[in-house]
C-alpha positions as CSV (number, residue, x, y, z in Angstrom):
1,X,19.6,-2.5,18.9
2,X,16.7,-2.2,16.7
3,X,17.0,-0.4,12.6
4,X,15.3,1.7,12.4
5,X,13.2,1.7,8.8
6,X,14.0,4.9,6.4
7,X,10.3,5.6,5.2
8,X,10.0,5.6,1.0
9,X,9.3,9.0,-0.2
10,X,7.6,9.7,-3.2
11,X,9.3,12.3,-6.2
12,X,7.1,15.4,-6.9
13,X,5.7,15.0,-10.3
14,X,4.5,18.4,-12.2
15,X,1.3,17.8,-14.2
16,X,-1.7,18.9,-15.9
17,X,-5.3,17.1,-16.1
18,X,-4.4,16.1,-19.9
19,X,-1.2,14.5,-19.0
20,X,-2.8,13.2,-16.0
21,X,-5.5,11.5,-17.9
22,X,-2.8,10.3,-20.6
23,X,-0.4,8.5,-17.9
24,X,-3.4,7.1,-15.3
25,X,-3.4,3.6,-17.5
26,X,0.3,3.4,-17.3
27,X,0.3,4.0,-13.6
28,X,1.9,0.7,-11.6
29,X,-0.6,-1.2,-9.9
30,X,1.8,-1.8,-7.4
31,X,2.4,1.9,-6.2
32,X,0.1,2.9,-3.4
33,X,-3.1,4.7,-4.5
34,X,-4.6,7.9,-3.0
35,X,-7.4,6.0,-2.1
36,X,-5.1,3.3,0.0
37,X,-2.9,6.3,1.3
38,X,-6.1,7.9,3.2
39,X,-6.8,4.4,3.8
40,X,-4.2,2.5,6.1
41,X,-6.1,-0.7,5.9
42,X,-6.1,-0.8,2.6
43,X,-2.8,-0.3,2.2
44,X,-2.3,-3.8,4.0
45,X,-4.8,-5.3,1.8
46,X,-3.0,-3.6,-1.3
47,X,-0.1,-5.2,0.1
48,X,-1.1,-8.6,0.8
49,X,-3.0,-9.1,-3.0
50,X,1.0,-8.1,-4.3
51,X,2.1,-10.8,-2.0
52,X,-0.1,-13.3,-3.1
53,X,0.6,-12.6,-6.5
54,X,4.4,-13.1,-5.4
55,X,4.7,-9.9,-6.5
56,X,7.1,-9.4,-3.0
57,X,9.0,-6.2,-4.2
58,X,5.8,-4.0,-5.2
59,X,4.4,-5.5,-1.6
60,X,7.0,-3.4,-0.2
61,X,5.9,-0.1,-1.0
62,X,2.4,0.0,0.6
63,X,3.9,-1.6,3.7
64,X,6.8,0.9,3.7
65,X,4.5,3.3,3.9
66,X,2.4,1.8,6.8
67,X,5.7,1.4,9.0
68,X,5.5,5.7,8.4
69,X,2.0,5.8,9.8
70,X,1.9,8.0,13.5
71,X,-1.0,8.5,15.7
72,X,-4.8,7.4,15.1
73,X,-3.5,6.5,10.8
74,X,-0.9,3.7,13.0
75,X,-3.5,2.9,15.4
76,X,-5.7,1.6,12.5
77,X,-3.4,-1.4,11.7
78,X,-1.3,-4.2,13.4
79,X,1.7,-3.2,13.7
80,X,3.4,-6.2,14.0
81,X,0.9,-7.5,11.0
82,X,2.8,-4.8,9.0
83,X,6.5,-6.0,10.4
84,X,5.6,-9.5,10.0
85,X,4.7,-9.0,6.1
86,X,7.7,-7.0,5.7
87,X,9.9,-10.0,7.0
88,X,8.2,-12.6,4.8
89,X,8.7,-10.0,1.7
90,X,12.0,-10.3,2.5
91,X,12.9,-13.5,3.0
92,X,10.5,-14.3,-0.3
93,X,13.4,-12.0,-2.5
94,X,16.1,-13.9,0.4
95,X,17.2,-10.9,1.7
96,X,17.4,-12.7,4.5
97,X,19.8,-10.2,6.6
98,X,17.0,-7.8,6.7
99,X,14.0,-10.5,7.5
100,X,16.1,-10.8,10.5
101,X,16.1,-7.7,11.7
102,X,12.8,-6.8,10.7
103,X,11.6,-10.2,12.7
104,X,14.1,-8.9,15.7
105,X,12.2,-5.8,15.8
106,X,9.2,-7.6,15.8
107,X,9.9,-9.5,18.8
108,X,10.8,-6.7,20.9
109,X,8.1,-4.7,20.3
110,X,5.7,-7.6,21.1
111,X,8.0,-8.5,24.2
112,X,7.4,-5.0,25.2
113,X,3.8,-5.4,24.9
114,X,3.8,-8.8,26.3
115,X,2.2,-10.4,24.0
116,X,3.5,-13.7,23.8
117,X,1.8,-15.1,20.9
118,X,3.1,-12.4,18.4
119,X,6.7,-13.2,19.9
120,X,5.9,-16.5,19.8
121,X,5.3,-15.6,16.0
122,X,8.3,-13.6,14.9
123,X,10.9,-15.9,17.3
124,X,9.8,-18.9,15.5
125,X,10.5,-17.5,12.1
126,X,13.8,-16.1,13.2
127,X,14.7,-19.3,14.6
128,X,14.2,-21.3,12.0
129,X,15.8,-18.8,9.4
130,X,19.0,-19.3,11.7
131,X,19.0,-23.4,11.6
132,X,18.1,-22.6,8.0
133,X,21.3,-21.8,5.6
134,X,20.0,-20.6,2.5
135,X,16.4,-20.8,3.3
136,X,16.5,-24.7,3.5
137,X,16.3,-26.1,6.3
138,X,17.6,-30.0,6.8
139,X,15.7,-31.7,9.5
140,X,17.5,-33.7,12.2
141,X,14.8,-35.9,13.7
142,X,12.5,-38.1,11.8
143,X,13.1,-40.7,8.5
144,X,12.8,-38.4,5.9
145,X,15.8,-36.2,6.1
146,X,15.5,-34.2,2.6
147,X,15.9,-30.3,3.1
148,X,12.7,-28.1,3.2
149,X,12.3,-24.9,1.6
150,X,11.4,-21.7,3.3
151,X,9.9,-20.0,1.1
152,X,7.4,-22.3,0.5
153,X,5.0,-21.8,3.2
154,X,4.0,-25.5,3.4
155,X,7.3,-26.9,3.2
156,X,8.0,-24.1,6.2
157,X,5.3,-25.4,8.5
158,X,6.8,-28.9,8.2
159,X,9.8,-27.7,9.0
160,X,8.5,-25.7,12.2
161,X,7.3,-29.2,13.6
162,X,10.6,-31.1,13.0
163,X,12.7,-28.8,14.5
164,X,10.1,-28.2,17.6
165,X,10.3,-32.4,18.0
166,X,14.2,-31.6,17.8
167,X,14.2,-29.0,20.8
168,X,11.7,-31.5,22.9
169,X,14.4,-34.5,22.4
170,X,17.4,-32.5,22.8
171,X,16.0,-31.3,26.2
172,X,14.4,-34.9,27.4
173,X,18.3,-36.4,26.2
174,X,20.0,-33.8,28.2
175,X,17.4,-34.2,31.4
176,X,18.2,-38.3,31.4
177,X,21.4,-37.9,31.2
178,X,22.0,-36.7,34.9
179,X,22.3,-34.2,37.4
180,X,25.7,-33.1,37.9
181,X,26.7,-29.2,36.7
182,X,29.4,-30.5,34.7
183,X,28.9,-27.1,32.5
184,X,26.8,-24.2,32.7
185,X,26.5,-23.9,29.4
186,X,24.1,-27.7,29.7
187,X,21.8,-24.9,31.7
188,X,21.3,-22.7,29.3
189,X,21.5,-24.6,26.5
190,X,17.9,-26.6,27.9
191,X,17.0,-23.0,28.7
192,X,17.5,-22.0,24.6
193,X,15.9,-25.3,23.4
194,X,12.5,-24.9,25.7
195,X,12.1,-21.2,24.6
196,X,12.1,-22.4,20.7
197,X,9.9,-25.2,21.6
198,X,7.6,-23.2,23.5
199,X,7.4,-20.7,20.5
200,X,7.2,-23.2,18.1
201,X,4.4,-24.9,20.0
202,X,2.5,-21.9,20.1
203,X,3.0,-20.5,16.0
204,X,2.1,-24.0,15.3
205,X,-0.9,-25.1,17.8
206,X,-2.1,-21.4,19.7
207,X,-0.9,-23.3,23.1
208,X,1.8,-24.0,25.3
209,X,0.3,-27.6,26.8
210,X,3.2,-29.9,25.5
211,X,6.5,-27.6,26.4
212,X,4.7,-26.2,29.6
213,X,4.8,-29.3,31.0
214,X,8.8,-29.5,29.7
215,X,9.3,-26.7,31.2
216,X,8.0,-27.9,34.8
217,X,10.1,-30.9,34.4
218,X,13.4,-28.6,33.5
219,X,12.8,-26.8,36.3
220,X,12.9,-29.4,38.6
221,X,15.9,-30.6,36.7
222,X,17.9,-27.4,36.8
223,X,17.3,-26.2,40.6
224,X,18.2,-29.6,41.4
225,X,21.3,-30.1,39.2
226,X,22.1,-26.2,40.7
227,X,21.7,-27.0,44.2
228,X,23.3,-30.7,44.1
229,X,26.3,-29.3,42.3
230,X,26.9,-26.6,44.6
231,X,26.8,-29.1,47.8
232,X,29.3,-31.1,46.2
233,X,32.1,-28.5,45.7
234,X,31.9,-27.8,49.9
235,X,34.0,-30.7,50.9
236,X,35.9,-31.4,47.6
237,X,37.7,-27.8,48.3
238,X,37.9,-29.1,52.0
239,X,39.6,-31.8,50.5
240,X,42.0,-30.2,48.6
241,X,42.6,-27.5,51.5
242,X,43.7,-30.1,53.5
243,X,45.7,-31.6,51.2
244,X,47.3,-28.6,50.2
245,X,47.8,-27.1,53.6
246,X,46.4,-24.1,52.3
247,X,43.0,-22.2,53.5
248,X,41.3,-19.3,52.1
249,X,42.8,-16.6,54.7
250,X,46.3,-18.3,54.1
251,X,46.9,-19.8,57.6
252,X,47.8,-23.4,57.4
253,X,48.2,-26.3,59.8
254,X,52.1,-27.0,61.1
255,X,53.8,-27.6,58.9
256,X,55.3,-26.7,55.3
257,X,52.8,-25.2,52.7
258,X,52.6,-28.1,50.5
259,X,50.4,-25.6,47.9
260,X,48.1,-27.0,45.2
261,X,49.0,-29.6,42.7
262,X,48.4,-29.1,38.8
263,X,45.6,-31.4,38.9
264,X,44.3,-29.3,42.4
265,X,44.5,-26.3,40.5
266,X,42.3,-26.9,37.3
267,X,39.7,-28.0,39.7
268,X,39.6,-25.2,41.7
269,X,40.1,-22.5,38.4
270,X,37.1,-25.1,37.0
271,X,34.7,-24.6,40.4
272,X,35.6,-20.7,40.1
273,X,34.0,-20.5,36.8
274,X,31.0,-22.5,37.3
275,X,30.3,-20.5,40.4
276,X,30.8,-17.4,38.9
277,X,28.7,-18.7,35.7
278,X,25.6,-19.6,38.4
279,X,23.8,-16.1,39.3
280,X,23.8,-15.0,35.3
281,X,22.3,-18.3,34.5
282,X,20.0,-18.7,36.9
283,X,18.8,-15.0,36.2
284,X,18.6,-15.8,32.1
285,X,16.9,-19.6,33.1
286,X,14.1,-17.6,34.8
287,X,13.6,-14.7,32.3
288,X,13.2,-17.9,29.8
289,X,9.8,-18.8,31.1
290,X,6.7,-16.9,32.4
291,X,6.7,-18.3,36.0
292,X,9.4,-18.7,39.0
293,X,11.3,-21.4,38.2
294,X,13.8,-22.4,41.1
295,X,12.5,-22.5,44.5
296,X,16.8,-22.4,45.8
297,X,17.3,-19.6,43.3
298,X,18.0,-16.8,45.4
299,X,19.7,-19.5,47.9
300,X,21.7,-20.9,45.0
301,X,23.2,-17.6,43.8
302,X,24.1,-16.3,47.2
303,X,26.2,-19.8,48.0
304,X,27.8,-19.9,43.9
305,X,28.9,-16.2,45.1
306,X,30.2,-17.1,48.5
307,X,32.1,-20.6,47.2
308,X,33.3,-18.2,44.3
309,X,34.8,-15.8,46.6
310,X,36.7,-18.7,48.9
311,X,38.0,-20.4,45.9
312,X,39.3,-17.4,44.7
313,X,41.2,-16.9,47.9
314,X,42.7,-20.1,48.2
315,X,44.0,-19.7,44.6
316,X,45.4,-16.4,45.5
317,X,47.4,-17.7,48.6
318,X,48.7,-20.8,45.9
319,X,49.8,-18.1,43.5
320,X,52.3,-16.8,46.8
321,X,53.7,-20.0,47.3
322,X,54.4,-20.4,43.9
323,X,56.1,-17.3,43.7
324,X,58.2,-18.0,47.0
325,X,58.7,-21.4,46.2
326,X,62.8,-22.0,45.5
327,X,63.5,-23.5,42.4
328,X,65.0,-27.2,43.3
């Protein structure tokens, strides 16, 4: 998934010591020297003066180079330093395409390593640059609705704590307003707005305090909106058996097949795709946060598959009495 960088190379240049001498003033500053090349912190540092100087293209060159570096030379710097100054060069000349992926690699490699604050970091930044079209981002919470610029570094730190206090409501609204799996996609979007709070929290404060304690209460929220919603749908589709005269294994009571009604139907097709929906979600809830989440979990996916499977049936002994039904 990752691109992969293409390293810079450098074109041979045939000299004497005269013409050497004659063209060492006129040299760029910006081009790596010997010096940094042997030196892979000081190609950082190189990089980072450039940078200040918003001088973002030259950055790119020592930091090109460093993202070449193999064994005890790439040992010698941060890595994910190196990516992160790549992504803000980037997004400083808007090329923001390749901050992306740069930032995606970023994450990846730090997710590897587990280490959640450089995640926390780059997923931050990547979010933002998504709510963000053309590097300005337009808060949604708050009095003061003007757009903040990105590339301004103050401007971008506001805009981390808006859209962190955006996440925190969106997922205290959605909590409050009940506990009935009307959609899966509810689930997982609460799952998507912790994980931003979460990473925002920690880019912004170096903690987790606020949106750990979020995250307890959507737990809670989501095994019991899971578990409640799958109890309900066992005597609605006894219900609709019944009223259908159709069960799962396509006996039915005396009597003609009376099949299931349009209305019957789209419920049933609607419980199908919930159920089926469950195990995924509940899988991508709990890879959202760094401790078990659901105590029903492994319950809850074992009864969404079961209920699945029944509903399924039922559906497929409607399709045959649709098919043999006479027209009138």
């Amino acid at each position: 998934m990752l691109n992969k960088f293409k390293l810079l190379t450098a074109g041979i240049i045939l000299f004497t010591p005269g013409l050497l001498l004659k063209f060492a003033d006129a040299a760029p500053s910006s081009a790596p020297s010997d010096a940094a090349a042997s030196n892979p912190g000081a190609l950082v540092d190189q990089a980072r003066e450039l940078m200040d100087e918003k001088k973002y293209e030259q950055a790119l060159l020592p930091l090109k180079k460093c993202m070449g570096l193999h064994g005890h030379d790439a040992d010698a710097i941060s890595r994910h330093e190196v990516l992160m100054l790549v992504a803000e060069c980037d997004l400083q000349t808007h090329q923001v395409a390749e901050s992306m992926k740069v930032l995606e690699e970023a994450i990846n490699e730090s997710t590897a390593a587990k280490d959640w604050p450089h995640t926390a970091e780059a997923f931050s930044l990547v979010t933002l640059l998504h709510e963000s079209p053309k590097l300005y981002y337009a808060p949604k919470v708050g009095e003061e609705h003007r757009s903040l610029d990105l590339t301004d570094l103050s401007q971008r730190k506001t805009a981390y704590q808006k859209l962190q206090e955006e996440k925190l409501n969106f997922c205290s609204d959605q909590q409050r307003a009940g506990r009935e799996l009307a959609s899966i996609q509810s689930l997982l979007d609460n799952a998507a707005a912790f994980a931003i709070s979460r990473a925002l929290e920690q880019t912004l404060t170096g903690r987790t305090k606020k949106s750990d304690v979020l995250g307890d209460k959507l737990a809670v929220w989501s095994d019991g909106m899971i578990t409640a919603t799958l109890q309900s749908y066992t005597p609605r589709i006894a219900a609709i058996v019944l009223d259908s005269n159709v069960t799962m294994k396509g006996r039915r009571a005396p009597g003609k097949p009376v099949g299931l009604s349009n209305d019957q139907r789209s419920e049933m097709q609607g419980i199908d795709a919930i159920c089926k929906q469950v195990p995924d979600a509940i899988t991508q809830l709990t890879a959202e946060y760094a401790r078990p989440l659901m105590t029903h979990a492994e319950r809850n996916i074992t009864t969404a598959k079961n209920i699945a499977t029944r509903v399924e049936a039922i559906l497929s002994v409607d399709s045959k009495i649709l098919r043999n039904r006479k027209p009138a």
